[in-house]
C-alpha positions in Angstrom: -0.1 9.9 28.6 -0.3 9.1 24.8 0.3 5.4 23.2 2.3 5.2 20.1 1.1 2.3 18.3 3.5 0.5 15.4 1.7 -1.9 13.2 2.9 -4.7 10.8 5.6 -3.6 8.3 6.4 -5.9 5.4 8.8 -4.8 2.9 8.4 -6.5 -0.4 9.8 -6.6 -4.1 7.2 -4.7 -5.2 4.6 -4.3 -2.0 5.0 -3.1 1.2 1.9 -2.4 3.6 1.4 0.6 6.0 2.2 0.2 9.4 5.4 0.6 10.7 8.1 3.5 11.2 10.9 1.5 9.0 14.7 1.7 10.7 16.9 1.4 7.8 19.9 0.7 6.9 21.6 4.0 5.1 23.7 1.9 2.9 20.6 0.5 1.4 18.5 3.8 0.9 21.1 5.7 -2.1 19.5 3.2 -5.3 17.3 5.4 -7.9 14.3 3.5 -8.4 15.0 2.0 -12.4 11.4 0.2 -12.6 13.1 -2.7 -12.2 11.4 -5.5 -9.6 13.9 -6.1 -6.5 14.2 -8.8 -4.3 14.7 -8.1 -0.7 12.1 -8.9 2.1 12.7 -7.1 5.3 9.7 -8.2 8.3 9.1 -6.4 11.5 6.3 -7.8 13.9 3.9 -5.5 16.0 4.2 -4.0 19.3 2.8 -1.4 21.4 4.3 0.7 23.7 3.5 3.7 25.8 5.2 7.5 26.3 4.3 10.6 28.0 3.6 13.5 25.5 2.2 17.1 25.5 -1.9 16.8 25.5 -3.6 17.8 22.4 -6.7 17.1 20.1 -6.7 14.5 17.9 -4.1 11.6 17.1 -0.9 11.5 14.9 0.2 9.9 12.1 4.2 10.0 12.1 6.0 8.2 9.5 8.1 6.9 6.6 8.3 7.2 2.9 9.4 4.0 1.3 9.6 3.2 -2.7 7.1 0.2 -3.9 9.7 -1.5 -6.2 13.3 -0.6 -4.5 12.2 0.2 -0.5 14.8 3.3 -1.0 13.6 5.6 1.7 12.0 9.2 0.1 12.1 11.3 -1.6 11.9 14.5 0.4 9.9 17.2 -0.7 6.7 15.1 -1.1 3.6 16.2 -0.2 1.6 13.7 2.3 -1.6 13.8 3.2 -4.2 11.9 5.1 -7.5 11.5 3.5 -10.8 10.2 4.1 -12.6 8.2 1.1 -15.6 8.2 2.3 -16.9 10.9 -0.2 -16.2 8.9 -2.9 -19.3 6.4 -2.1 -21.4 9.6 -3.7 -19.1 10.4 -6.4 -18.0 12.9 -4.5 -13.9 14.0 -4.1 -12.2 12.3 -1.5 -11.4 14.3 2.0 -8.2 15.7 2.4 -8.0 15.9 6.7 -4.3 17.4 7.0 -1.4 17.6 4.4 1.9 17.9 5.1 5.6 18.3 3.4 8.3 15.5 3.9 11.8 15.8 5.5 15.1 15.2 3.0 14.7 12.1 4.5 11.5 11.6 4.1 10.0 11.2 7.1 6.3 13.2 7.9 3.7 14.4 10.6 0.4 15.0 10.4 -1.1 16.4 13.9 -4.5 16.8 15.5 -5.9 14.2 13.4 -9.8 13.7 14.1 -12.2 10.8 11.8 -15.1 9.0 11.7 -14.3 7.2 8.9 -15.7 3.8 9.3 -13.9 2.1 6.0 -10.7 3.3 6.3 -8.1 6.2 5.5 -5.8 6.7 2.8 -1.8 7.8 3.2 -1.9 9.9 0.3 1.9 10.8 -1.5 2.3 12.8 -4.5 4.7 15.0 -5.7 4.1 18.3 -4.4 1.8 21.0 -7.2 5.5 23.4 -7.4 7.6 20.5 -8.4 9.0 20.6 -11.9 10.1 17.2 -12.1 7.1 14.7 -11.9 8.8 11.5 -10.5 5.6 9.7 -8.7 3.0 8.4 -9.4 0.2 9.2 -7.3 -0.3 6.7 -4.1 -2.3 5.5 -1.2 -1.9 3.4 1.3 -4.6 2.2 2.8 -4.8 2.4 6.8 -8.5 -0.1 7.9 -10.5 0.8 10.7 -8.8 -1.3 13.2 -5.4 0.5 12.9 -6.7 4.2 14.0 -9.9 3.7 15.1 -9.3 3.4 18.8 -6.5 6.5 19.0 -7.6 9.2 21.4 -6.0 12.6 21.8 -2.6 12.7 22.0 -1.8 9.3 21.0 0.5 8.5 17.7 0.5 6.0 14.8 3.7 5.3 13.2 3.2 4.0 9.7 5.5 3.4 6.5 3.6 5.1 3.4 4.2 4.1 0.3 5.8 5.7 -2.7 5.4 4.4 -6.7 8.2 6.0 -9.1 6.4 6.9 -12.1 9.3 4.4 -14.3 8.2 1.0 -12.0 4.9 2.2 -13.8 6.5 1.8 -17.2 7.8 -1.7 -16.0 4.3 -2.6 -14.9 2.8 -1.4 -18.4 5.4 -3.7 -20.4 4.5 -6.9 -18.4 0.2 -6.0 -18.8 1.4 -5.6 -22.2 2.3 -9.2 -22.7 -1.3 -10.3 -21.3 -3.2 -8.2 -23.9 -3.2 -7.2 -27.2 -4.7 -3.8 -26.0 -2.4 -1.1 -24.9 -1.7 -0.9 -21.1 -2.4 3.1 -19.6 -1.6 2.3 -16.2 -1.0 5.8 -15.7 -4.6 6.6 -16.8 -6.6 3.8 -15.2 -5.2 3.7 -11.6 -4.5 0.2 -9.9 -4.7 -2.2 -6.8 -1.8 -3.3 -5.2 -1.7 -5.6 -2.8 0.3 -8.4 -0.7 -0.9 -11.8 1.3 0.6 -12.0 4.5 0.4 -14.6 7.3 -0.2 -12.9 10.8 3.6 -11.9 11.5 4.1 -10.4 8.5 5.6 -12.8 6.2 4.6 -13.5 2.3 1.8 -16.0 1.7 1.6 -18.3 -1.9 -1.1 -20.2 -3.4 -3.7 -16.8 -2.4 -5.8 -15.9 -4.5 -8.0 -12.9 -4.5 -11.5 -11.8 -5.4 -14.1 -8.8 -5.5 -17.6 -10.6 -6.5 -19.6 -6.9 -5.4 -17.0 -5.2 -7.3 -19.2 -3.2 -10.3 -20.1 -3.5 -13.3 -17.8 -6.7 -13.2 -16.0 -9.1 -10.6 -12.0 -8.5 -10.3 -9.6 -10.2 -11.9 -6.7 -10.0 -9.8 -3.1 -10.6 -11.6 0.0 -12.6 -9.4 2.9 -11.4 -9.6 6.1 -14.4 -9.6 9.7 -14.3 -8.8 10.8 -14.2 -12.5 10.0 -11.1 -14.3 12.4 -11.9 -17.1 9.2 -13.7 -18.3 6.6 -11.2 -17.5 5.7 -10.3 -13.5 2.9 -11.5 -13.7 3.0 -14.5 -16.4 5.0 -17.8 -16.2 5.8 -19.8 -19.5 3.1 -16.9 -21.0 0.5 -18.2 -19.0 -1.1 -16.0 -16.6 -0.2 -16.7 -12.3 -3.1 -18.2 -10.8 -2.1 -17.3 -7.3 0.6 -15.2 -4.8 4.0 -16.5 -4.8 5.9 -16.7 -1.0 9.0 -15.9 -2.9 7.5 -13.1 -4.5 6.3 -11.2 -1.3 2.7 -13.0 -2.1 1.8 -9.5 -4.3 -0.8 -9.3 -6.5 -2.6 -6.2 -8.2 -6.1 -5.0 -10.1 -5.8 -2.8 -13.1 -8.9 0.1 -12.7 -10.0 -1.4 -9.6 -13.4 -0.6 -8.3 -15.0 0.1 -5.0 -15.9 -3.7 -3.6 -15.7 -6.1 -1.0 -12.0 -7.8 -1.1 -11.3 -11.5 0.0 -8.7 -13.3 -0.1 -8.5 -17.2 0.0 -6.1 -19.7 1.0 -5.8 -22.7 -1.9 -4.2 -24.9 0.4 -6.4 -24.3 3.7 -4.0 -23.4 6.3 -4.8 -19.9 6.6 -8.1 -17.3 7.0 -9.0 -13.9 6.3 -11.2 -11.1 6.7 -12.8 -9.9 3.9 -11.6 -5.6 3.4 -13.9 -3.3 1.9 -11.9 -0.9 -0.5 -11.9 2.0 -2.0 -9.7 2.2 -5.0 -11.9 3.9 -7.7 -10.0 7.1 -9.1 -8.4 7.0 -12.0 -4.9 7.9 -12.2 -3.8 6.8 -8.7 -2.4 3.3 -6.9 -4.3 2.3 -3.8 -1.7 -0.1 -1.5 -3.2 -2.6 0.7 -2.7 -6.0 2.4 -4.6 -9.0 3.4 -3.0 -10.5 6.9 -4.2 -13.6 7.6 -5.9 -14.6 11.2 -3.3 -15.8 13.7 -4.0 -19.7 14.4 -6.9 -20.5 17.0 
């Protein structure tokens, strides 16, 4: 007998975290992804349940492609792979463990999955090498230890993975360009994006986030609001000092670095565990989430 175990999903403007096989609504899956920030919220809370499956070595990961900015389900066609980032500690390529195609509708499986990863795993989605259109942008969302780490043979992880159209990359660049004078090359330098979540799933404001072991220097995280006619992530041209509820409590790092993430709650009501990452490459947007403890 084999569990299949669905984590958190959050679906957000511009964030959503890995961890749920998304049920949606067809009617809302047929928008092109126009780089422009949406606004709906969707919020599904865990469970576990249990099924009777054929034996085999290793777990699964089965799952969902969802867009960062619009949460359109897809695209199909895109390669998906699970990889280990270990390597990356000594400079070395990440691992790729298995790679797979996704369905027209966008849904994958990766079988026989087997990992000693101790700091996580990435969901990594790319358009595939034989594509002639390049429409994403490369991403990963990041699975932690606790989410995989106690799968035996047989037993299934459903997860959403994330997807980043290539033009909500242009959007991003036009809003960093309004914080510097120095031209923004998102598609170069890679980023961090990430959400503030309370333990069922829904956005957290006034959180702010640090990396103090990132090197050479300490992370400067950027808040995104719920007014990006102003800039996303600047309000009255002033730069956010903290996650906004009402904008899904995202936030992101330009050219993160490998570090020690925390997040911290401004107002006191909520805790969290600090996540090592891995976001380091250039040229490719690690997703992850900070879910704060549940009360007692």
């Amino acid at each position: 007998m084999g569990r299949i175990q669905r984590s958190i999903f959050v679906g957000i403007p511009t964030m959503m975290t890995g961890c749920l096989l998304l049920e949606t609504d067809p009617s809302e899956t047929t928008t092109a992804d126009t780089g422009t920030p949406t606004t709906n919220t969707t919020t599904t809370t865990t469970t576990t349940v249990f099924t009777t499956q054929k034996p085999q070595h290793g777990f699964s990961v089965v799952g969902q492609l969802i867009d960062l900015n619009t949460e359109v389900v897809g695209p199909g066609g895109s390669c998906v792979s699970v990889v280990d980032p270990t390597p990356v500690f000594w400079r070395k390529p990440p691992e790729v463990i298995a790679t797979t195609v996704s369905t027209k509708e966008g849904a994958f499986v990766l079988d026989g999955l087997q990992t000693v990863s101790k700091i996580g795993l990435w969901i990594s989605v790319d358009d595939c090498d034989n594509e002639v259109e390049d429409a994403l942008y490369p991403a990963r969302t990041y699975l932690t230890p606790s989410q995989y780490s106690l799968l035996g043979d047989g037993d299934v992880l459903e997860v959403v993975a994330v997807t980043v159209a290539h033009a909500f990359v242009t959007t991003l660049d036009a809003d960093l360009a309004k914080l510097t004078s120095k031209p923004s090359t998102l598609a170069a330098s890679g980023f961090l994006w990430g959400s503030a979540l309370d333990d069922l799933g829904a956005p957290l404001g006034d959180i702010v986030v640090a990396c103090p072991t990132c090197y050479p220097s300490p992370t400067k995280p950027l808040y995104a609001d719920a007014d990006p006619a102003d800039g996303l992530f600047t309000t009255n041209g002033k730069p956010n000092l903290a996650t906004s509820a009402a904008a899904d409590g995202a936030w992101m790092v330009v050219s993160p670095t490998i570090g020690a993430y925390s997040a911290t709650d401004t107002s006191g009501s909520s805790s969290f565990v600090d996540q090592l990452v891995v976001a380091e490459e250039p040229g490719f947007a690690v997703i992850v989430s900070f879910v704060a403890q549940p009360p007692g």
